[in-house]
Structures are given as structure tokens and as C-alpha cells.
N, CA, C and O of each residue as an XYZ file, in Angstrom:
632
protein
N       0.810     -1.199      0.000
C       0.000      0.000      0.000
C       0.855      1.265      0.000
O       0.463      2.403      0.261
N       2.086      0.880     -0.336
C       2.693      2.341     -0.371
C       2.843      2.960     -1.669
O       3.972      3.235     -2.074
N       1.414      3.302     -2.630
C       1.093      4.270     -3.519
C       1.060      5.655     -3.008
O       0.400      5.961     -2.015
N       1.923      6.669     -3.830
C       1.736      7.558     -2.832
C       2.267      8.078     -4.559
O       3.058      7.536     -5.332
N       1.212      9.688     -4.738
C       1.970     10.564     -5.320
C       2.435     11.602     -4.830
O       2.069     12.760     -5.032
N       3.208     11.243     -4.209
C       4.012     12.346     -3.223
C       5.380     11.265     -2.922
O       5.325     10.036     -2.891
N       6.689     12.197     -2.701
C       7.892     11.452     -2.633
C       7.667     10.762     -0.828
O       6.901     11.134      0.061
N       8.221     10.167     -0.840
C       7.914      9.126      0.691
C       9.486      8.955      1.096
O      10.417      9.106      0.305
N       9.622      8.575      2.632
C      10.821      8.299      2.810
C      10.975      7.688      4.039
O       9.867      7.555      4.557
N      11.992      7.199      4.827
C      11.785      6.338      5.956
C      12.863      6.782      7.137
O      13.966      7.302      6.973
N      12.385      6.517      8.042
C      12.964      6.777      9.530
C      13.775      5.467      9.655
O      13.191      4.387      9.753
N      15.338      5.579      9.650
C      16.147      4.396     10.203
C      16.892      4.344     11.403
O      18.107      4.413     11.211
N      16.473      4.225     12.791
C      17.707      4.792     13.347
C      18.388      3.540     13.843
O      19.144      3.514     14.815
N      17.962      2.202     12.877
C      19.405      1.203     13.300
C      18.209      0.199     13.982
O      18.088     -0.899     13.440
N      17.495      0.445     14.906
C      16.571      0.067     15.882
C      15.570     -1.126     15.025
O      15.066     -0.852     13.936
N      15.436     -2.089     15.514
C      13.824     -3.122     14.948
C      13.074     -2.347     14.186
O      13.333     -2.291     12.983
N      12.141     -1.696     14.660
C      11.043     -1.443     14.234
C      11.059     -0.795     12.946
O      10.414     -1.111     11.946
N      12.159      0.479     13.149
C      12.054      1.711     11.936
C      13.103      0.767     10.856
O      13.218      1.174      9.700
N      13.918     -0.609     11.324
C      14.773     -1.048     10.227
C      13.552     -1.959      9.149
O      13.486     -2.130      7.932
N      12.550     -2.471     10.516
C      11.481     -3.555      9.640
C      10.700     -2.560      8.420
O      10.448     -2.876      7.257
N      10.448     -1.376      9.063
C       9.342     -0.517      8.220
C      10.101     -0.073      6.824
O       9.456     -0.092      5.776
N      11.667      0.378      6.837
C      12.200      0.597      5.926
C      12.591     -0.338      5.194
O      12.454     -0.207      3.978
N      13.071     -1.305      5.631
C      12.954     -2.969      4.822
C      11.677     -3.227      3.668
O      11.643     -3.380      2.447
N      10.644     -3.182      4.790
C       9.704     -3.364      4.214
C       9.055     -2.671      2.893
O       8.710     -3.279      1.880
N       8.947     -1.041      3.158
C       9.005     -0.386      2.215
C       9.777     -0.076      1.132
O       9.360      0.711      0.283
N      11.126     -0.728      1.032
C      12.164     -0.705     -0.078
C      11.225     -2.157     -1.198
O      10.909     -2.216     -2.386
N      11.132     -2.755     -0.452
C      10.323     -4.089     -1.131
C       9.746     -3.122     -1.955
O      10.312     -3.087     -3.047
N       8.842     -2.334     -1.842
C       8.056     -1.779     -2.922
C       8.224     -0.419     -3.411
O       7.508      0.276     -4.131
N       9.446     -0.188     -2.793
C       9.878      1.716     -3.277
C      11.399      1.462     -3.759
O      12.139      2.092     -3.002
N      11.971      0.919     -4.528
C      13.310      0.785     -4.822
C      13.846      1.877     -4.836
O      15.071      1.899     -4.954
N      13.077      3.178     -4.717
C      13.540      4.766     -4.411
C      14.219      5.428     -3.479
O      14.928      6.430     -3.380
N      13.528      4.039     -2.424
C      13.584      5.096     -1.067
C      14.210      5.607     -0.586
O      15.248      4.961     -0.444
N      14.254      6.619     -0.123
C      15.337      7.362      1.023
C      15.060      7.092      2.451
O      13.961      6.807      2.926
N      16.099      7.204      3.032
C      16.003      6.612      4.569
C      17.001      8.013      5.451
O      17.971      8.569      4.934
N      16.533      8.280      6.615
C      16.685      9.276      7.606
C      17.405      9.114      8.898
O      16.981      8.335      9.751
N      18.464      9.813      9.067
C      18.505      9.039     10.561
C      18.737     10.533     11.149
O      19.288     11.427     10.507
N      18.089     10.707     12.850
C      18.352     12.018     13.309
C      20.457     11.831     14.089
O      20.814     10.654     14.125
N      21.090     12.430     14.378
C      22.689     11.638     14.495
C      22.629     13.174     15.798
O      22.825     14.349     15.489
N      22.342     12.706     17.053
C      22.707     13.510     18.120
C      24.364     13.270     18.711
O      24.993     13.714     19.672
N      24.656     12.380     17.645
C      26.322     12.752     18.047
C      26.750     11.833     19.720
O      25.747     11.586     20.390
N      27.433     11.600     20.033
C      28.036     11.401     21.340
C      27.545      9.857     21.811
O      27.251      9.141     20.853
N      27.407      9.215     23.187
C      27.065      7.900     23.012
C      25.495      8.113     22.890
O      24.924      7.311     23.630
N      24.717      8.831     22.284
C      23.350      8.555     22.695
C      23.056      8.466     21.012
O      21.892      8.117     20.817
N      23.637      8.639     20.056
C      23.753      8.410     18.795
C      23.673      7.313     17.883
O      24.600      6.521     17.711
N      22.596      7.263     17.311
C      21.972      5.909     16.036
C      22.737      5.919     15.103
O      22.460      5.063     14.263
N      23.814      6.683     14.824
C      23.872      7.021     13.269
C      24.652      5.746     12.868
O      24.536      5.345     11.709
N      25.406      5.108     13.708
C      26.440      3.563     13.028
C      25.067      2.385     13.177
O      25.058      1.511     12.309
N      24.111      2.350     14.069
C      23.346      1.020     13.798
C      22.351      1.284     12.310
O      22.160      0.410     11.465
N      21.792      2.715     12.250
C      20.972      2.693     10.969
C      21.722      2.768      9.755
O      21.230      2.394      8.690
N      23.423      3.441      9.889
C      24.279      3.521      8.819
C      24.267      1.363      8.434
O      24.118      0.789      7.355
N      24.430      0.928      9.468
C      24.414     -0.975      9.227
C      22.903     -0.930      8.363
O      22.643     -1.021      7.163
N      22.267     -0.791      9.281
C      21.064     -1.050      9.222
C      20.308     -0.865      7.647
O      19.786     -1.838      7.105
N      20.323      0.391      7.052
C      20.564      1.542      5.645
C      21.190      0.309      4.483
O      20.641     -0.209      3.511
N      22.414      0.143      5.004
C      23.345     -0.450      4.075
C      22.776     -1.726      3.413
O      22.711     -2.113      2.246
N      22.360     -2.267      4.691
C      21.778     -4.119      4.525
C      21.150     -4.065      3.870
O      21.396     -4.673      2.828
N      19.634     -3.160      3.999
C      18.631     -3.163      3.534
C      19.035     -2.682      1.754
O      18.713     -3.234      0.702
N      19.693     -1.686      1.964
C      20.082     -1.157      0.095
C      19.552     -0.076      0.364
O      18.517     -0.285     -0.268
N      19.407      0.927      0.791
C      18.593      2.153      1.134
C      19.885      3.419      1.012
O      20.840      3.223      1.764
N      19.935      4.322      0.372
C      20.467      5.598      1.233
C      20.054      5.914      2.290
O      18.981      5.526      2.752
N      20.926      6.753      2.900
C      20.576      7.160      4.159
C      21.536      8.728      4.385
O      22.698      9.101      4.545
N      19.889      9.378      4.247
C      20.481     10.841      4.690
C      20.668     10.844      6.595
O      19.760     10.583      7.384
N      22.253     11.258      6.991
C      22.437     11.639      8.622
C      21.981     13.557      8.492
O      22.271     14.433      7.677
N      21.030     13.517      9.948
C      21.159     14.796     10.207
C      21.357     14.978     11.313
O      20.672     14.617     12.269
N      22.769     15.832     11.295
C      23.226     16.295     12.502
C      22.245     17.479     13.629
O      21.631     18.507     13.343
N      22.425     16.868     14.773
C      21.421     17.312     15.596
C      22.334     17.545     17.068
O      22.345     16.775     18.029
N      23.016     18.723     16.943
C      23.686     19.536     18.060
C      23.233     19.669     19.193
O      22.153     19.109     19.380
N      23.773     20.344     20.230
C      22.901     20.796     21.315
C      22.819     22.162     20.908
O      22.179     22.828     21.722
N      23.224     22.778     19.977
C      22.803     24.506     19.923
C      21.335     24.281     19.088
O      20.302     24.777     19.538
N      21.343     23.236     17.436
C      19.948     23.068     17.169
C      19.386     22.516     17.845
O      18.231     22.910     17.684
N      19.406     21.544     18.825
C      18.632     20.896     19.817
C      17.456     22.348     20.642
O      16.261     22.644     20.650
N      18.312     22.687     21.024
C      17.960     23.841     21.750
C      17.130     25.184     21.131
O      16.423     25.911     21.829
N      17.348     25.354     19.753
C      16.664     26.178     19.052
C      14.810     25.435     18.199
O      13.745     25.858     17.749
N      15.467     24.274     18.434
C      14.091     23.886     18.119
C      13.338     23.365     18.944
O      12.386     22.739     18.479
N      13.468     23.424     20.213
C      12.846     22.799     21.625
C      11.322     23.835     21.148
O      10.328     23.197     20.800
N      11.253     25.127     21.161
C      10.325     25.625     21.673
C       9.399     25.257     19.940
O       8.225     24.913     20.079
N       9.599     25.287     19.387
C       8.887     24.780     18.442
C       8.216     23.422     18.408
O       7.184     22.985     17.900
N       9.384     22.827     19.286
C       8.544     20.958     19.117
C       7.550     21.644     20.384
O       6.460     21.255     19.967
N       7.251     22.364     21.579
C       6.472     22.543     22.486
C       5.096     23.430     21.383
O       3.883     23.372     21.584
N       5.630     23.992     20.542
C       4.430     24.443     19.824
C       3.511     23.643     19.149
O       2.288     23.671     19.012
N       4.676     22.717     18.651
C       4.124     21.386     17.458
C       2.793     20.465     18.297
O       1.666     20.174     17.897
N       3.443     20.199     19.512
C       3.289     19.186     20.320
C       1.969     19.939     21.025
O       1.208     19.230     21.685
N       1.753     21.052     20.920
C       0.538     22.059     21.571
C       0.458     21.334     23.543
O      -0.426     21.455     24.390
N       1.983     20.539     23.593
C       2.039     20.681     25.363
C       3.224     20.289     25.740
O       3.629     19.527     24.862
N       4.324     20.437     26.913
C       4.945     20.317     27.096
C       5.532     18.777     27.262
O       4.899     17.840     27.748
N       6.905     18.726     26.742
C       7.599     17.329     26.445
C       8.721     17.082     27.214
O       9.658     17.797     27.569
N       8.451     15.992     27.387
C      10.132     15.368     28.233
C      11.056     14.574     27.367
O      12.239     14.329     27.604
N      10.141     14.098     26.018
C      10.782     13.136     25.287
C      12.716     13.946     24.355
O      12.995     14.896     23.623
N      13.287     13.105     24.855
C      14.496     13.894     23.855
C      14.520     13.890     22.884
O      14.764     14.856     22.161
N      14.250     12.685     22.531
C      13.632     12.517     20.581
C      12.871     13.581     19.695
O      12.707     13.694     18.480
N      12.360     14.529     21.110
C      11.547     15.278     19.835
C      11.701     16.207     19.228
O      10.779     16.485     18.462
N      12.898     17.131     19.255
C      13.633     17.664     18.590
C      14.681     17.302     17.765
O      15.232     18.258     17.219
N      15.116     16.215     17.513
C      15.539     15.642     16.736
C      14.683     15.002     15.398
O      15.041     15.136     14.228
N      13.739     14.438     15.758
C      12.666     14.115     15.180
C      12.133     15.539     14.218
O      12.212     15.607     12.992
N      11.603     16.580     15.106
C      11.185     17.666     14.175
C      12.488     17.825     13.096
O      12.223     17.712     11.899
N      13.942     18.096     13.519
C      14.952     18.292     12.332
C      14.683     17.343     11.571
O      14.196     17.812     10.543
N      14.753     16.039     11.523
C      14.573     15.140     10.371
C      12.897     15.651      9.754
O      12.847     15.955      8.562
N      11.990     15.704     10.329
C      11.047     16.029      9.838
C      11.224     17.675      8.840
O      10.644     17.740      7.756
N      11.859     18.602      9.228
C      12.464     20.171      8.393
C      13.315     19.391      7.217
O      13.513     20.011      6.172
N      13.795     18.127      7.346
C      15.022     18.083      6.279
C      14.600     17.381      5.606
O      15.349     17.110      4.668
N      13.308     16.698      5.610
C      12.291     15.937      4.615
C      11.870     16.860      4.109
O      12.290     17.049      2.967
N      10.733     18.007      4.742
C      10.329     18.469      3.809
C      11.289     19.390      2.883
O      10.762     19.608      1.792
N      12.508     19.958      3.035
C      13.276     20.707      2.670
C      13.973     20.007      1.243
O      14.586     20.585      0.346
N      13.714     18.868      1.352
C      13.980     17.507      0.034
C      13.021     17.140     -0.902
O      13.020     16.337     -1.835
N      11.774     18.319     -0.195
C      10.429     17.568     -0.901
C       9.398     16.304     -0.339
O       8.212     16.156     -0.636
N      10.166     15.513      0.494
C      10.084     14.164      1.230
C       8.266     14.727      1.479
O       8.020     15.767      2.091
N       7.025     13.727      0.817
C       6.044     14.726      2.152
C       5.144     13.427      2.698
O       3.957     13.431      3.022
N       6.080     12.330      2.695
C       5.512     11.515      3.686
C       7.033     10.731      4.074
O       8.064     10.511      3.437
N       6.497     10.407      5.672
C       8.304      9.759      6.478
C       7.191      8.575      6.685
O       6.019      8.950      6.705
N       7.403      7.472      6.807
C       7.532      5.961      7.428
C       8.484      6.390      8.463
O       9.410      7.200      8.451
N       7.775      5.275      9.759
C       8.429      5.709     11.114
C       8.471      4.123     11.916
O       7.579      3.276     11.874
N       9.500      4.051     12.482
C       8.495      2.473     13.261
C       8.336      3.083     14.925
O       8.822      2.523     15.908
N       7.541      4.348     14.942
C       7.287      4.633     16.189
C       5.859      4.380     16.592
O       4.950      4.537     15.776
N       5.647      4.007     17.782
C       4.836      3.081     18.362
C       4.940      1.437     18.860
O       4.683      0.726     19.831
N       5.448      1.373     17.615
C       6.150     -1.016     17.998
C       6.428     -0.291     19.532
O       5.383     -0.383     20.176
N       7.418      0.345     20.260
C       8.343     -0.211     21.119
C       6.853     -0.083     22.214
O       6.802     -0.806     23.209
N       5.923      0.712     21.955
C       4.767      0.642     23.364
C       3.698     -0.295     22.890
O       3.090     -1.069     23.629
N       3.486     -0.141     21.380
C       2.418     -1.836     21.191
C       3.323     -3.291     21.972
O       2.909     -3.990     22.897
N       4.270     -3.375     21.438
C       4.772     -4.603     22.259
C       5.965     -4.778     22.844
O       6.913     -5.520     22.587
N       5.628     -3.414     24.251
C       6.504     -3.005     25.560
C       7.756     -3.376     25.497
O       8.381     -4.312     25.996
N       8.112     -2.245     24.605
C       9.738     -2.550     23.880
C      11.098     -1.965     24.790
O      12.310     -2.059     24.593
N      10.105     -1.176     26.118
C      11.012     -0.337     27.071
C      10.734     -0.785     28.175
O       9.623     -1.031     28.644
N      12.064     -0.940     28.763
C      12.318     -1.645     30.028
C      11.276     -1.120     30.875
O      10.599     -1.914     31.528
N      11.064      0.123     30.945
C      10.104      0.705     32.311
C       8.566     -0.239     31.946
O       7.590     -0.360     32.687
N       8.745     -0.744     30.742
C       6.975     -1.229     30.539
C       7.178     -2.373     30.863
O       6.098     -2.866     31.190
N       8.006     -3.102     30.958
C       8.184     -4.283     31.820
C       7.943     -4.383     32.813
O       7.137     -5.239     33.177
N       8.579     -3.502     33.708
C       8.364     -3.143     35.439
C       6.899     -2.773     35.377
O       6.193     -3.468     36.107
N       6.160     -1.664     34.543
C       4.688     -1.058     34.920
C       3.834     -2.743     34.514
O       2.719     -3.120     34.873
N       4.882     -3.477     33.645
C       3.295     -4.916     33.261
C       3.542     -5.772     34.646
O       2.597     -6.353     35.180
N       4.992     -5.818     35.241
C       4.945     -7.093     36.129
C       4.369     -6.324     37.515
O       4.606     -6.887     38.584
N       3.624     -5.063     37.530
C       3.288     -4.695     38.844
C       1.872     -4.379     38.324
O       1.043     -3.893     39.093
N       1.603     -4.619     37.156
C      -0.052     -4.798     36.858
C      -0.483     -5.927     37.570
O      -1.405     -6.055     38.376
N       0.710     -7.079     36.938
C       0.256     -9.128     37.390
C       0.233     -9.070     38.437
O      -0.590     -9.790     39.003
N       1.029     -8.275     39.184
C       0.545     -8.340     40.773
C      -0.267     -7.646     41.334
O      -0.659     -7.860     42.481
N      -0.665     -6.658     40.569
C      -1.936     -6.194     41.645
C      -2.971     -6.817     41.322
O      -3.793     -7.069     42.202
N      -3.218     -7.265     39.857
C      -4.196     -8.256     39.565
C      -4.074     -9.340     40.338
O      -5.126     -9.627     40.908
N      -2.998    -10.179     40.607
C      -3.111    -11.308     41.897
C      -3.956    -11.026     43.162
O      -4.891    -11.684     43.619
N      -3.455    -10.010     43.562
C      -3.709     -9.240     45.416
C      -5.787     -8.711     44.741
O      -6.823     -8.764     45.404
N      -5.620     -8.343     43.495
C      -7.564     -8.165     43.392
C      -8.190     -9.748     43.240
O      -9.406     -9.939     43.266
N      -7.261    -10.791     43.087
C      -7.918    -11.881     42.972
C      -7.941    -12.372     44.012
O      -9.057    -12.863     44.182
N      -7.216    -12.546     44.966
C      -7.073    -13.797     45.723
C      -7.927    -12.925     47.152
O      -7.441    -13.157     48.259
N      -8.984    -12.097     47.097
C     -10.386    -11.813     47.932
C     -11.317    -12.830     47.216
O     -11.758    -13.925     47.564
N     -11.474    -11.998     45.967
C     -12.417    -13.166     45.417
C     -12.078    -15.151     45.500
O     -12.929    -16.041     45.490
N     -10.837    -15.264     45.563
C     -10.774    -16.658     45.370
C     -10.896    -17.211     46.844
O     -10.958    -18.428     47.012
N     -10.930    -16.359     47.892
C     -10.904    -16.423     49.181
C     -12.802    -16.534     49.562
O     -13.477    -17.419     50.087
N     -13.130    -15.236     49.019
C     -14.594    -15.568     49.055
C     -15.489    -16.732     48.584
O     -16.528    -17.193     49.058
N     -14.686    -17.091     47.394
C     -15.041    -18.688     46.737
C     -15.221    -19.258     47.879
O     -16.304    -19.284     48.463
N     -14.373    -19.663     48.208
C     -13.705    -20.854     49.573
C     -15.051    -20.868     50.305
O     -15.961    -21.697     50.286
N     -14.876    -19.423     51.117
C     -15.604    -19.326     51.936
C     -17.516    -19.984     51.877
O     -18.180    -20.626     52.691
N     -17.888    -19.315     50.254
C     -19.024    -19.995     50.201
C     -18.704    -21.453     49.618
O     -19.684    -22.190     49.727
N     -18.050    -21.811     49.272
C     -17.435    -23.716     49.339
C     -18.019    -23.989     50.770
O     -19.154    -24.443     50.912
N     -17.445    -23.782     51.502
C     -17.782    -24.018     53.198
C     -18.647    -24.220     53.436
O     -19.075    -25.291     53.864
N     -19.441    -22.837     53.152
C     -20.818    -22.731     53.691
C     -21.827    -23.258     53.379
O     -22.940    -23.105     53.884
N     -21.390    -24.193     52.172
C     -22.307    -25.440     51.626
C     -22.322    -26.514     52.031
O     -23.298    -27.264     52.035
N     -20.993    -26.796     52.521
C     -20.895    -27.881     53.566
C     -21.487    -27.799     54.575
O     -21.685    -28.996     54.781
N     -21.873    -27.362     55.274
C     -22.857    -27.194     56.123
C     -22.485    -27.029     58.033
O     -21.275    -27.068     58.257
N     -23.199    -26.897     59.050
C     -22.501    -26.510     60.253
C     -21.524    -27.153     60.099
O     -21.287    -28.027     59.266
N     -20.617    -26.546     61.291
C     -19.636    -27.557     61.946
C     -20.738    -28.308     63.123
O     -21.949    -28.103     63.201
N     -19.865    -29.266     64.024
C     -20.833    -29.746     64.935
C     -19.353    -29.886     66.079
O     -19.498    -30.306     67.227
């Protein structure tokens, strides 16, 4: 389904999700261009999606993402976003998003979302295994109350 008359392009930053989506979409865009945001230092994608880019057969435009542009486009992603953000990604994200359209690009493929459809971040691990337990501690009244009317079918003690 990726008919599009408009140029299209893909988010790689090395990672599962955005490597499956760009994989996937080369299958049917032998065109494609691929994106990576490159914040530089150890917090930086740019060598797993540069692997990642390569395997697949994709170019891959890097955009460098400083802390001086970091910082100049903060208040804009708070505009974009119409509320305040903690995410670091999202100024990086808006630059790759300025350097698409600045290419013409006017649709990005993203694989954002996979990592919270199927709790791809450690903290959602900890928030699911303290769901299973509070769901235990709401069950075991009811499985207690079971019992209890079990009992009470049995009939007096004597």
C-alpha cells in the first residue's frame, strides 16, 4: 500500500522497528530514502541505521542534531506538540522532519509506536509485572470468598 503521489521516505535509526518498516518499504519503493536524526556522542543511532541503511540497500540521509539546534528547536517541538515534552527525541525528530520536507520528502515511514504496542522499554516491563501483581492481590479476595461460600455449603460444623 505504499502508492503515494508524493515522494515518501523512511525513519532508520538502526533500531527493529524503523529497520522492519524501511525494509519493508524498499520491497516496494526501490527509491527510497532513509533518515537518521545523528545527536552525536554515546546517545547516537547514526552507526546502527548507517548498518542497518546499508543491509537493507537504502540511502541514508544523517542529520546532525547539536545541542545549539537541539535547543533552538525545543520551543517549536512545544508548539508542534501544543504541550509540554520530556521526550528527547523530539527535537531531533522535528529536524529530520524540516530536512524531509526541505527535500520535498512529504511523507516519512516511522516504526514509532512497535516499542509501546509490544513493551519494547524496560520501564513497561516493570509497569506490566506490577499490573500481574496487583491483579493477583484483586484476585485472591475473590478466590478467598469462593472458599468461603465452598464451606458454607458444607454445612454446620458440629
Amino acid at each position: 500500500h505504499l502508492v503515494s503521489d508524493a515522494p515518501l521516505a523512511a525513519m532508520c535509526s538502526g533500531g527493529v522497528d524503523s529497520s522492519l518498516v524501511a525494509a519493508l518499504a524498499r520491497d516496494e519503493r526501490p527509491d527510497l530514502q532513509a533518515y537518521v536524526a545523528d545527536v552525536g556522542g554515546g546517545e547516537s543511532e547514526f552507526d546502527q541505521a548507517h548498518t542497518a541503511a546499508a543491509h537493507i540497500g537504502v540511502p541514508l540521509r544523517r542529520i546532525p542534531v547539536d545541542r545549539a539546534l537541539f535547543l533552538r528547536l525545543w520551543p517549536d517541538v512545544i508548539r508542534h506538540l501544543e504541550t509540554p515534552s520530556s521526550h528527547p527525541s523530539d527535537a531531533p525528530l522535528l529536524a529530520v522532519a524540516r530536512a524531509c520536507h526541505d527535500d520535498g520528502v512529504k511523507v516519512l515511514l516511522t516504526g514509532e509506536g512497535a516499542d509501546e504496542l509490544f513493551a519494547g522499554y524496560p520501564w513497561y516491563d516493570r509497569t506490566h509485572a506490577l499490573w500481574r501483581k496487583a491483579r493477583r492481590r484483586a484476585r485472591l479476595p475473590r478466590l478467598l470468598a469462593g472458599q468461603t461460600l465452598h464451606l458454607e455449603h458444607i454445612g454446620p460444623r458440629n
